[in-house]
C-alpha positions in Angstrom: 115.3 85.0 82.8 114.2 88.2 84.4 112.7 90.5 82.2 111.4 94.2 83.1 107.7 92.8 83.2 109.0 90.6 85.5 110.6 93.6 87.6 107.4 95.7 87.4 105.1 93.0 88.9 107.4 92.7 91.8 107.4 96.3 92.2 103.8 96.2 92.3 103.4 93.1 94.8 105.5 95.5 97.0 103.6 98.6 96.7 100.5 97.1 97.4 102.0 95.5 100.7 103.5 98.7 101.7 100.1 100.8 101.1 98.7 99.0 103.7 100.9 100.0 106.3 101.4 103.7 104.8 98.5 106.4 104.9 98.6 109.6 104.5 96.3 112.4 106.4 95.3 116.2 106.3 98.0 116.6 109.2 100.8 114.6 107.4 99.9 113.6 103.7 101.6 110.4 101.6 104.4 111.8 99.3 103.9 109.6 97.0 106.9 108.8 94.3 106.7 107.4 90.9 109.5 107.0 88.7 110.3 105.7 84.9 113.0 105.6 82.9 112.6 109.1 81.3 110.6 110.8 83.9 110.2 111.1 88.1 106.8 112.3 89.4 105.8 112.9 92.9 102.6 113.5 95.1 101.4 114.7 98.0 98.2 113.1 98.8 95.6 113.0 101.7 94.2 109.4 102.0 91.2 110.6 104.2 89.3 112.2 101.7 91.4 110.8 98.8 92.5 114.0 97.0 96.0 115.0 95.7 97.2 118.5 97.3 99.8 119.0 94.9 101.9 117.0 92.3 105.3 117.7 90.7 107.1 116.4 87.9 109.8 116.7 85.2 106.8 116.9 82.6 105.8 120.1 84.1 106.1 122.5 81.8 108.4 125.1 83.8 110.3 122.6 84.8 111.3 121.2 81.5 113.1 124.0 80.6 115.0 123.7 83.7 115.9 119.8 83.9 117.5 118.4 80.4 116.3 114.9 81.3 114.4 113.4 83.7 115.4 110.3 84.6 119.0 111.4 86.3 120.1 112.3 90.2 119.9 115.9 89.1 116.6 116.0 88.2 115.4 114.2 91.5 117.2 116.0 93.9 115.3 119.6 91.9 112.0 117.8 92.3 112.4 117.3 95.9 113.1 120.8 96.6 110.3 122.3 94.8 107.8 120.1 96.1 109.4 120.9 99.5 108.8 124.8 98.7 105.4 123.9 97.6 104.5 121.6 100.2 105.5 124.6 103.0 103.9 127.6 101.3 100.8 125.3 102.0 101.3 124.6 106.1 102.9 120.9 105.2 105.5 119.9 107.1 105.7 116.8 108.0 105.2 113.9 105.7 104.8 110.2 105.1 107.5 108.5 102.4 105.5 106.0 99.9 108.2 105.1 97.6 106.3 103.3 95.5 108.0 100.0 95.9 111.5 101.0 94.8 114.3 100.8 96.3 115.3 103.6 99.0 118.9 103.8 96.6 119.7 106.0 93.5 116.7 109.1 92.9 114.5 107.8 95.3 117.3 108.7 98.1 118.6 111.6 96.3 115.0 112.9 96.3 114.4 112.5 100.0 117.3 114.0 101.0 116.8 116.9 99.2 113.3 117.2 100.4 114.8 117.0 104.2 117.3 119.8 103.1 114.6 121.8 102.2 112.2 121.6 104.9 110.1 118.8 104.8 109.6 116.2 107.9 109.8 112.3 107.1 
């Protein structure tokens, strides 16, 4: 029987495989994407020196108002424009895609594309 442990740990076994091919750099950081049943989260971080240049998620305050719930298309494809915005008032625009070990389907994709629409490079 497959349980969600059993889910997560395969998640995991991918992410780690992936994050040795995928690194990020001052010149085109790791947009890093997290997501849970209730919530998507998403950084933008520079694997050289290890630090996160920004972050967005539907926890942020502002954005709860906004976004109902979290865990829906919607709310995915609102997160990938605002970290867009974000990411190109700070001179970022191009990008590498980490998605975390899930599948490039459902708000992972809606994301992205949303992203691209709004100005980021993949």
């Amino acid at each position: 029987m497959i349980t969600n442990a059993s889910k997560n740990e395969r998640r995991v076994r991918i992410h780690k495989r992936i994050r040795t091919k995928v690194t990020g750099s001052a010149s085109r950081p790791r947009l890093c994407v997290f997501r849970s049943l209730k919530h998507f989260s998403v950084q933008l971080i520079d694997d050289t020196v290890g630090h996160v240049l920004l972050s967005a998620s539907t926890n942020d305050k502002d954005l709860r108002e906004k976004i109902r719930r979290g865990g829906n298309l919607d709310a995915a494809m609102q997160i990938g424009t605002i970290v867009a915005e974000k990411a190109l008032q700070k001179g970022i625009r191009q990008v590498v895609l980490d998605r975390g070990g899930y599948l490039y389907h459902g708000r992972v994709k809606s994301f992205a594309e949303a992203a691209r629409k709004a100005g980021l490079e993949f």
